[in-house]
N, C-alpha and C positions, 0 to 999 in steps of 0.2 A: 504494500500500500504506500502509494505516494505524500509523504509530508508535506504540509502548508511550510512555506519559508516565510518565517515571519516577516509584515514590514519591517523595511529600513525605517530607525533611529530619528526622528525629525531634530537637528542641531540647529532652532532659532535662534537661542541668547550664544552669542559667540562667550566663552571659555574667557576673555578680555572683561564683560560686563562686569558691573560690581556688584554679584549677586552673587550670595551661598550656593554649595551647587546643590542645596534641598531647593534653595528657590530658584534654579536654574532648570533644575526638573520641572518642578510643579507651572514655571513658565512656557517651559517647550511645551509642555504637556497642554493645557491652556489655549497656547498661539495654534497648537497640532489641532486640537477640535475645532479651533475658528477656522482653522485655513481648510481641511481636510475636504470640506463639501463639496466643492468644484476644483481642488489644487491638481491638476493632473500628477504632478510629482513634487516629493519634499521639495520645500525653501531650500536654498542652499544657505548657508552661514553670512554670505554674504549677503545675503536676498534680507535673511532677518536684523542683519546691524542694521539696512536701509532702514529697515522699518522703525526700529528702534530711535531708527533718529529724525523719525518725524517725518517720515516721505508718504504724501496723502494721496498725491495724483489729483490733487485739485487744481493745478496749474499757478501757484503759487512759485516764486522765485527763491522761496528761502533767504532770502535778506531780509534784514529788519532796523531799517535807520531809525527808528524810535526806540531800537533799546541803548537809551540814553539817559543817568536818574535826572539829570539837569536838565532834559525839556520838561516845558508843561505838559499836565495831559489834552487839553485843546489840543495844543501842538503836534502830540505823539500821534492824536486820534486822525490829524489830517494827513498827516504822512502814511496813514494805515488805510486811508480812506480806497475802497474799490478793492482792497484785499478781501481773500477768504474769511469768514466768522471766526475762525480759530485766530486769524491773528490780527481782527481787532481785539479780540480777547487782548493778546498778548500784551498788545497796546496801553490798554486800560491800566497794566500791573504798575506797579514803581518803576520795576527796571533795576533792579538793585539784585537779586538772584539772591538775596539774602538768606534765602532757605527759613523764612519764619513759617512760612505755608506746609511747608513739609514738598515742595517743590522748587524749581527754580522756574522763574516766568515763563521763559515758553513751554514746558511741561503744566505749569497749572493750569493754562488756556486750553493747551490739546486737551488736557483731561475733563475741564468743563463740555468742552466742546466734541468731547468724545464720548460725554452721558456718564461717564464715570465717578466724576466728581458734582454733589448737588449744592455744596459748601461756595455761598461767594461773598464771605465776609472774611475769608486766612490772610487778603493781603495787608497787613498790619502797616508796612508806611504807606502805604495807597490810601487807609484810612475809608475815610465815606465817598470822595471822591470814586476812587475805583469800583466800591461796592457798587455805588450807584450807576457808574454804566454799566459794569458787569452784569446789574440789575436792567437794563435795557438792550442789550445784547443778549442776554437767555432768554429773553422774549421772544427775539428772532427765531433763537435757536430752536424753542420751542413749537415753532411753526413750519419750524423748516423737517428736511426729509429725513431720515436717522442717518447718521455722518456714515462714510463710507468705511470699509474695512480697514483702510490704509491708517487711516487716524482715529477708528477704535482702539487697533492692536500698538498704537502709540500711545496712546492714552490710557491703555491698560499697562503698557509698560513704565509710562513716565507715573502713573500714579502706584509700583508694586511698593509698599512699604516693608522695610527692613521686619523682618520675624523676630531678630535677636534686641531683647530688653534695652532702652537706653540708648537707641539706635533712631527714630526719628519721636516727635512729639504725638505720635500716637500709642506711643508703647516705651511710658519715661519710666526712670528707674527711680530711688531715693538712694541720694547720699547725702554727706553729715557735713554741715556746717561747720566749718572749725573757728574761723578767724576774721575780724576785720581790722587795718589800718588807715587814720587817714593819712594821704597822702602831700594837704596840703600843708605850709606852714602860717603862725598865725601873722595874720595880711593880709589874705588870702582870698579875692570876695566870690573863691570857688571852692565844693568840697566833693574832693572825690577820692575815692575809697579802695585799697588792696584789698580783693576779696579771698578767702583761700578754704577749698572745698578740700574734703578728702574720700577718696574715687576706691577705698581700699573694700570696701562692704560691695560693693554693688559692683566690681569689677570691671569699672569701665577704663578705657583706654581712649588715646585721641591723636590725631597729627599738628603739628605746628601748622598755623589757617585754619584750623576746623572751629568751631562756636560752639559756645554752651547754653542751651533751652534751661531757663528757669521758669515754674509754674509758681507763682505769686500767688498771695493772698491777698486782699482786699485790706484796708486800713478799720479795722474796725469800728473808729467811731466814727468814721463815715457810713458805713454799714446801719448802724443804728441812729442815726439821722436818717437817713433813709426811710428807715424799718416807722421813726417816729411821725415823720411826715405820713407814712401811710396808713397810720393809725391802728397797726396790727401788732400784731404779737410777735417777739422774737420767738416761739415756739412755735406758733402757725405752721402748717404741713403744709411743703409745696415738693413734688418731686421725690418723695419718701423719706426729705431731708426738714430743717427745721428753715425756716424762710431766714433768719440768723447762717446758718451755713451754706444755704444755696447764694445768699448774697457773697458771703466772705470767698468763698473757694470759685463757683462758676461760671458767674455771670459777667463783666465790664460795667463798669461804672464810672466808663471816662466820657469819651463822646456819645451823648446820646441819640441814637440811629435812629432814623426813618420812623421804624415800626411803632418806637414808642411812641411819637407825633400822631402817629394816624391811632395811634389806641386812644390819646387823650381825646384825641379831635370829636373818635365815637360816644365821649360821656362827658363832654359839656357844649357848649352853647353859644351862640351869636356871637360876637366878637372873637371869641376865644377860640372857638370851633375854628372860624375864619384861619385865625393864625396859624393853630394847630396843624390846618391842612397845608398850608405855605407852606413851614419849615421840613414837614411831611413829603413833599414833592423838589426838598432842595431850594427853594427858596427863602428871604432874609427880611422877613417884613418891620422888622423893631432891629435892626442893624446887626443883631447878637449872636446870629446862630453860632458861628465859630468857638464860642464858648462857653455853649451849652452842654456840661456833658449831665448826668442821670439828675444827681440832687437840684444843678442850675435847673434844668428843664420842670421837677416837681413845685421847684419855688414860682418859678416864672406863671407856672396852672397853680396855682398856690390856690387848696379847697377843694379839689379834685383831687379825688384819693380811687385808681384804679382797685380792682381785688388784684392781693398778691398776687394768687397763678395766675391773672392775663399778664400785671406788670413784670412779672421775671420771663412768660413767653416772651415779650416784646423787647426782653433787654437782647445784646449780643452775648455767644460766650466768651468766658475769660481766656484770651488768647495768651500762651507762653514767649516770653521774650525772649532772644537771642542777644549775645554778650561774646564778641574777639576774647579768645582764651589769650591771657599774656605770661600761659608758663608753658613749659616741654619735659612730657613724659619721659624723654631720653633724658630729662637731667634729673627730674625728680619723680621717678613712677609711683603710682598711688596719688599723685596728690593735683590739684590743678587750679589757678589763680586766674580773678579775672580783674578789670581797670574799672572802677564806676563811678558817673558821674550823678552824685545825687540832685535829682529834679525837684528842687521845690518854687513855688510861683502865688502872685495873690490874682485873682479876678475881681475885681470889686473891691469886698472886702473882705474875703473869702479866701486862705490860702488852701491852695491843690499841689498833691504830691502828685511826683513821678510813683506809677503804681510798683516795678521792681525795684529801682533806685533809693527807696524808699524801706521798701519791705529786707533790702539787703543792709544798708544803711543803720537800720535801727527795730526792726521789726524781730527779726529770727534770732536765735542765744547759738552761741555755744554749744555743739551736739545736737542742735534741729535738725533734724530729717526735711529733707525736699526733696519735692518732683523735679527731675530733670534728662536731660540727655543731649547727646553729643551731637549736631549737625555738623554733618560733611563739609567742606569746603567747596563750592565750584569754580575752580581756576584763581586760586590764593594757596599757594603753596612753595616751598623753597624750590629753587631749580635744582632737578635730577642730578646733578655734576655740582659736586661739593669745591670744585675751585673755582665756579662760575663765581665771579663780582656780582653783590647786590646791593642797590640803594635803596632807602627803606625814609619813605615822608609822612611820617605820623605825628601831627599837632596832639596838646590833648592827649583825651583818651585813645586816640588812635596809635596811641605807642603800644597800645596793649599786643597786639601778635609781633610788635617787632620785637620788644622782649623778647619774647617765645620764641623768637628765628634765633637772636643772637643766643639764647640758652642753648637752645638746640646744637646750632652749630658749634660752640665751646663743647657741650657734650659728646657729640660724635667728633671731632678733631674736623670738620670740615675745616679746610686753607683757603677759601674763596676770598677775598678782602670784602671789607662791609663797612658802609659809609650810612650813619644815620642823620637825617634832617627831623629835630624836635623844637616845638616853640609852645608857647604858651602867655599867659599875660606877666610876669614879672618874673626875674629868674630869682627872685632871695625865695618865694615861697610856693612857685609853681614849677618846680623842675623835679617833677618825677624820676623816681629809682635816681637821684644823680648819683649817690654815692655805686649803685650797682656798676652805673654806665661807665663813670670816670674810672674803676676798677679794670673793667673788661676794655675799656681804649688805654690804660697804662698797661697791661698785658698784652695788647700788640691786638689782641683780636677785634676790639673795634677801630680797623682802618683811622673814619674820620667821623666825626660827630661836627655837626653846622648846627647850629642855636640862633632861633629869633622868639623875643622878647615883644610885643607890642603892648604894655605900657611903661616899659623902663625909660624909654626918651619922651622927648615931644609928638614925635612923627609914632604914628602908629606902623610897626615892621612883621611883618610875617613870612612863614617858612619860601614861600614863592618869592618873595625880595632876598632872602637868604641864598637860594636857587641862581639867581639870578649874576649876582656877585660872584659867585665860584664856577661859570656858566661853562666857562672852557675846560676844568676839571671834570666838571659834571658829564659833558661830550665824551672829553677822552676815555674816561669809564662804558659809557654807552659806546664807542667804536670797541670797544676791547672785549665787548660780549658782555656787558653787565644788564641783569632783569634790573627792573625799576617798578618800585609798589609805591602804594598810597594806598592810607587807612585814615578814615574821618571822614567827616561832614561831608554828603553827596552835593548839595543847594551851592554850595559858596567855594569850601576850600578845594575840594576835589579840581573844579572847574576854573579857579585861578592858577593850580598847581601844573594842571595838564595845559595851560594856555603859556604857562612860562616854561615850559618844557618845550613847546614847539619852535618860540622865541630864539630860544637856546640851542635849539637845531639849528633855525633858520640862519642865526649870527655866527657860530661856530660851525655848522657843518656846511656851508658856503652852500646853502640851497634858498629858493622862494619860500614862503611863508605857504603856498598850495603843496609845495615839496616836503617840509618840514611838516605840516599834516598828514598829508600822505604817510612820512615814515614813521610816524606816531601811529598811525592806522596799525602799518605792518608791525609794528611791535607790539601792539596789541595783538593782533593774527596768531604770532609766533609764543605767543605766551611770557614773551619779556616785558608787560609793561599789563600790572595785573594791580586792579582796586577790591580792598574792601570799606563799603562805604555804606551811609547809613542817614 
């Protein structure tokens, strides 16, 4: 009797992907049942990277000059204008690949837009802006025809989350609080803070560029402000929890969205109704909306008291923040540091904390257990060849992953030379780690440290003026093969930093200022010229 010969093996996820090979299987296996109905023969390996990376056959070009954090979204939206629905999606995002989403932007568009994700409130710096067109583009979507196979099986793929604990913010782990510092001295009219977790309970590990998800609680006696305004019980059942801990743990309590405007709007009356439905639909009828977040919004309906469960349906949930790790597992395993700048501010009269900033700052002791886990890096990482030259431009807290490089590299003996540019407002009481730094440049290992100061003189001086002045240095490094990072503020400093960078081409590498663009371009391409920004 003649044996059946099994099929052949379907090899989707190439052996490269960054997936377990339990989740390598269970994806072949997955893409094999969608493909199988009409595939005359397996994908070949090659056939499924395509796919993986987002090949839809919608006649889409695959370019995306909107992903850029420094344009508007108006702006982004018009440069997107006449593309496919997946990538005005994309449009909408920040642009920042930040990984708070538990994606990077163009993966969290395919996934909307491949039916797989129903979630359009994760883009955390897109804020309400994004939600809300993402909230007018799924409308589309909704009407339009189920997406084709090409950008489901992407969109299955760009959304597989990691299986192993502490691996994306769906599946965080607890580790223990150990430590906080602050970092500034007194003068100082900023306060930010060395954080330092310990990773030994919960076993996580992390690469120098990778970020840390903290799951925060809510400020308590904002919580019960809340709870008072709405005239209920903090033991009130909502959600099988006490309406006291669905506030504290859950919900957001910062900007208040849409839903809840259209909830007040449904239980009160003329005037208010009126308003209610404006700020509801995005609009500014009393000048304010911008700083409406949950408590401003109840004062402002001040007398209107929702019932708990519609008011906590209508809130958003408490999204986890991401935090540049500023230490390296190669120098200290078990343990991991991060740079924070505590957010405090008043509205009125009314002062508002940063909800992490906040909860790290002053909230958690010594041996608290949190939620947390490790996001990946996307394209912030040391170059592969430990004598590669790198420049590292982190104002602020954006020094935090450069630490973390120069540890690193002290730890493993990388010989690459390494040049840091750090500034901040005054050098007697805002020079972070100095004593670490000037240690590690009197050791030879850090090359050159560039310092700008912008309130120590008259003239306000920043690291891009610093840039600037050492401009034919700075060149010489970048012809010699050096990567060049930035870490900070996407709005301002990113965007002065890379405009005097091209400067600096254009005057030192004797080219046009469209050339010296250009080659700023290709070192982005080539992965020597890599932001994290925020």
């Amino acid at each position: 009797m003649n044996q059946m010969t099994p099929p052949p093996k379907i090899e989707i996820i190439p052996a490269s992907a960054p997936f377990s090979e339990a989740q390598r299987s269970w994806l072949n296996g997955f893409f094999a049942g969608l493909l199988s109905t009409d595939a005359p023969a397996p994908l070949a390996a090659e056939q499924g990277a395509a796919v993986l990376q987002g090949g839809s056959g919608d006649g889409d070009d695959g370019e995306a000059p909107w992903h850029d954090q420094t344009l508007p979204i108006a702006e982004r939206m018009n440069l997107a204008e006449g593309r496919p629905l997946r990538r005005r999606m994309m449009a909408a995002m920040a642009q920042q690949d930040c990984g708070q989403c538990g994606y990077n932007c163009n993966d969290y568009s395919d996934a909307i837009a491949g039916r797989v994700e129903a979630r359009l409130n994760l883009c955390v710096p897109g804020g309400k802006e994004t939600a809300r067109m993402l909230k007018a583009l799924n409308e589309e979507l909704e009407k339009a025809p189920v997406a084709s196979s090409g950008t489901a099986v992407a969109a299955v793929a760009a959304s597989a989350i990691s299986a192993e604990p502490g691996r994306s913010r769906d599946n965080p782990v607890a580790a223990t609080f150990v430590s906080r510092r602050l970092l500034n001295k007194p003068g100082s009219e900023k306060e930010t803070w060395h954080i330092d977790f310990d990773l030994a309970g919960c076993g996580l590990d992390y690469v120098v560029g990778d970020s840390f998800g903290i799951f925060a609680r809510n400020e308590l006696g904002l919580v019960d402000q809340i709870i008072a305004m709405l005239g209920a019980s903090h033991t009130t059942e909502v959600r099988g929890k006490t309406l006291r801990e669905v506030l504290a743990d859950d919900v957001s309590l910062a900007p208040a969205p849409d839903s809840l405007f259209e909830l007040l709007s449904f239980i009160t009356g003329s005037a208010q109704r009126e308003r209610a439905r404006a700020l509801a639909q995005g609009e500014d009828p009393d000048g304010d909306a911008g700083t409406l977040d949950v408590m401003a919004a109840l004062q402002k309906f001040s007398g209107v008291r929702p019932h708990p469960e519609a008011f906590v349906e209508a809130l958003e949930p408490l999204q986890p923040r991401l935090y540049s790790i500023s230490s390296s597992h190669n120098a200290t395993p078990g343990k991991l540091s991060l740079t924070v700048d505590c957010v405090r501010y008043v509205v009125g009269k009314r002062r508002r904390l940063g909800l992490a900033s906040t909860f790290l700052a002053e909230r958690i002791k010594p041996g608290d257990a949190v939620k947390v886990y490790v996001q990946k890096a996307h394209g912030f990482a040391l170059p592969q060849d430990p004598r590669t030259p790198i420049i590292m431009i982190g104002p602020g807290t954006g020094i935090a992953p450069f630490r973390a490089f120069l540890l690193d590299r002290k730890a493993t003996g990388a010989t690459g030379k390494n040049w840091l540019f750090f500034g901040h407002q005054r050098s007697s009481c805002d020079f972070f780690y100095a004593d670490e730094l000037n240690a590690l440049k009197t050791s030879g290992l850090l090359t050159r440290m560039s310092l700008a100061w912008s309130r120590d003189g008259d003239k306000k001086f920043y690291v891009q003026d610093r840039m600037r002045e050492v401009g034919r240095e700075l060149w010489t490094w970048l012809a010699e093969g050096a990567h060049l990072y930035i870490c900070g503020d996407a709005k301002r400093m990113a965007k002065d930093v890379e405009r005097a960078l091209v400067d600096i081409v254009a005057q030192f590498g004797a080219r046009t200022t469209d050339e010296a663009v250009s080659f700023v371009g290709e070192l982005k391409k080539k992965g020597r010229f890599q932001q994290d920004v925020y």
